[in-house]
C-alpha positions as CSV (number, residue, x, y, z in Angstrom):
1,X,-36.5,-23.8,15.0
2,X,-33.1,-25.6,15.6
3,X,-32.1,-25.6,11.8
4,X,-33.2,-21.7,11.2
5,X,-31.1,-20.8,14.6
6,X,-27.9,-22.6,12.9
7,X,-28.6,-21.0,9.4
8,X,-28.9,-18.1,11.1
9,X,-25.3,-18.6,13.1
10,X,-23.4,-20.1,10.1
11,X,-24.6,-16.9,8.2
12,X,-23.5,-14.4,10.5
13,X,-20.1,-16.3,11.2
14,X,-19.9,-16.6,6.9
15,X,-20.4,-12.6,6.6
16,X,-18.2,-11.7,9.7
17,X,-15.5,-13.8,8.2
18,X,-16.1,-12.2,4.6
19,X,-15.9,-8.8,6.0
20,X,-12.7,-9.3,7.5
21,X,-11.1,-11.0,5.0
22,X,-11.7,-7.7,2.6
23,X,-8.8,-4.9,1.8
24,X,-9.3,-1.5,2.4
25,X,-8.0,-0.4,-0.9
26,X,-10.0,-2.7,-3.7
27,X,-8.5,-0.1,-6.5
28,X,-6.3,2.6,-7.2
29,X,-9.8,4.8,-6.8
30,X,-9.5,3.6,-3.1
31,X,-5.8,5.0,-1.9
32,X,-7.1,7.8,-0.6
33,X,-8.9,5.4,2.1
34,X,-5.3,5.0,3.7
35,X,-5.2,8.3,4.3
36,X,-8.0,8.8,6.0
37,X,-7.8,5.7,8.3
38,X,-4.2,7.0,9.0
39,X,-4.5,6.3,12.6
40,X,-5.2,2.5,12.0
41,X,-1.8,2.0,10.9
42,X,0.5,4.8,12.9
43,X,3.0,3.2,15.1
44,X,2.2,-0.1,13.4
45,X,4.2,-2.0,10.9
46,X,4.8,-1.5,7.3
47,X,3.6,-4.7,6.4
48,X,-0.5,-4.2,7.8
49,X,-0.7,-1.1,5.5
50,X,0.6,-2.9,2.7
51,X,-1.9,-6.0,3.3
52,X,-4.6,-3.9,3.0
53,X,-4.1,-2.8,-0.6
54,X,-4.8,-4.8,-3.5
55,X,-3.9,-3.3,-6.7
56,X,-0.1,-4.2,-7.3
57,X,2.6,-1.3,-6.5
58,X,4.5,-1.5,-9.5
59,X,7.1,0.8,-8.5
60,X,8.9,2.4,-5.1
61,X,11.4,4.8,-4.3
62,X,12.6,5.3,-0.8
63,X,14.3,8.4,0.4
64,X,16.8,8.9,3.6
65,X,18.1,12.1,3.1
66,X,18.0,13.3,6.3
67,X,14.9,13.0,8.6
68,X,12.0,11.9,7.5
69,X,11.9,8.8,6.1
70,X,9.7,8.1,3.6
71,X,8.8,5.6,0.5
72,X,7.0,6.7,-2.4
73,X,4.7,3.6,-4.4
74,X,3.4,4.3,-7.5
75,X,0.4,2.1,-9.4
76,X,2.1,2.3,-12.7
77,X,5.4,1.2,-14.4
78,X,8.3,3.5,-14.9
79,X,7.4,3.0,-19.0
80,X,4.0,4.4,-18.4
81,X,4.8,7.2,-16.4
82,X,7.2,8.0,-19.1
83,X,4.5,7.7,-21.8
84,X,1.6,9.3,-19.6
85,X,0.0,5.8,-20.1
86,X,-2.7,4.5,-18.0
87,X,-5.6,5.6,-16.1
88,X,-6.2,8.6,-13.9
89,X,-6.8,7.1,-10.7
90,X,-3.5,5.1,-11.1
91,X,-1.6,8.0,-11.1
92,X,-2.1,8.3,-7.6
93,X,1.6,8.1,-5.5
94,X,1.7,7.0,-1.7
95,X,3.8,7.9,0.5
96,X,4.5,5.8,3.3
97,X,6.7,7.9,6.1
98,X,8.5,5.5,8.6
99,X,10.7,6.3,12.0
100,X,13.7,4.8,10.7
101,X,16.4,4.9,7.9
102,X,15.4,2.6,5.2
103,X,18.0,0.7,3.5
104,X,17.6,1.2,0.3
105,X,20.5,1.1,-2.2
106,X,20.4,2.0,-5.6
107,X,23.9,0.2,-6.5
108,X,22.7,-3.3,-4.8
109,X,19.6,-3.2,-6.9
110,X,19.2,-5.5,-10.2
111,X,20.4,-2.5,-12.8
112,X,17.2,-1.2,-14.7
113,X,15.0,-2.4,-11.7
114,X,15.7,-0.1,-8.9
115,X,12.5,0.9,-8.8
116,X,10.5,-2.3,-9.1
117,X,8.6,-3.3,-6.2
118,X,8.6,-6.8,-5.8
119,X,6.8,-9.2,-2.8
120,X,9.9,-9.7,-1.3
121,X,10.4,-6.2,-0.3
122,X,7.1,-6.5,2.0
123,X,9.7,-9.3,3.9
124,X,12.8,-6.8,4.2
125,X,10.9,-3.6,5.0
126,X,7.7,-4.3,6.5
127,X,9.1,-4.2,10.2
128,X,9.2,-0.3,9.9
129,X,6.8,1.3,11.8
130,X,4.7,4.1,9.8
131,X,4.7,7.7,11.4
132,X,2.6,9.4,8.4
133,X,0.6,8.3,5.2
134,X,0.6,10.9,2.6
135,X,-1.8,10.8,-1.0
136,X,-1.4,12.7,-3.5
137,X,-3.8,12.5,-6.8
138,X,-2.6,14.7,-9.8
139,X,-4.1,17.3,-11.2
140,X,-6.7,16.7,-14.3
141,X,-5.1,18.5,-17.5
């Protein structure tokens, strides 16, 4: 009875842990989860939305122009966009609004990478708080 209790125990601790440990968005199929789990990350930092998806953001653009604030990741490469190369569900863009200004310049950015998203970004911009998650999935031709 003792060793089927502690099966039972390590099990359940095994499968609470496994559940946890699993992102939101497992593909680019999935972005659309963000959206609706919105109020999970609002008022929250950058960084918890970005833990929670695992396909790599290849590329980002972030825009300041006056209020709001917002970045824009994309699932593909600057090439592939330009050569309408690669799946349909990675065409999905996310847009991540934030409450502040985000510094993001163009000129201090390694020429012909400005829009590369790299792991270090998560350090220098995942302190912003999100105010607004946006998906948008194009159009089938």
């Amino acid at each position: 009875m003792k060793i089927i209790l502690k099966t039972f125990i390590i099990l359940f601790v095994f499968a609470n842990i496994s559940c946890k440990a699993q992102q939101m968005v497992q593909t680019t199929k999935d972005v659309y989860l963000l959206k609706i789990n919105e109020q999970q990350f609002i008022d929250k930092p950058l960084k918890n939305l970005l833990k929670e998806i695992k396909p790599e953001i290849k590329t980002a653009d972030a825009t300041n122009e006056n209020n709001p604030y917002y970045f824009s990741f994309k699932f593909r490469t600057l090439e592939q966009r330009r050569k309408n190369m690669g799946s349909k569900e990675d065409r999905v863009s996310l847009y991540v609004y934030v409450r502040t200004p985000i510094d993001w310049k163009y000129e201090e950015r390694p020429k012909g990478q400005e829009l590369r998203w790299a792991k270090e970004e998560v350090e220098k911009y995942g302190d912003l708080i999100v105010v607004r998650i946006k998906v948008i999935q194009p159009v089938e031709e």
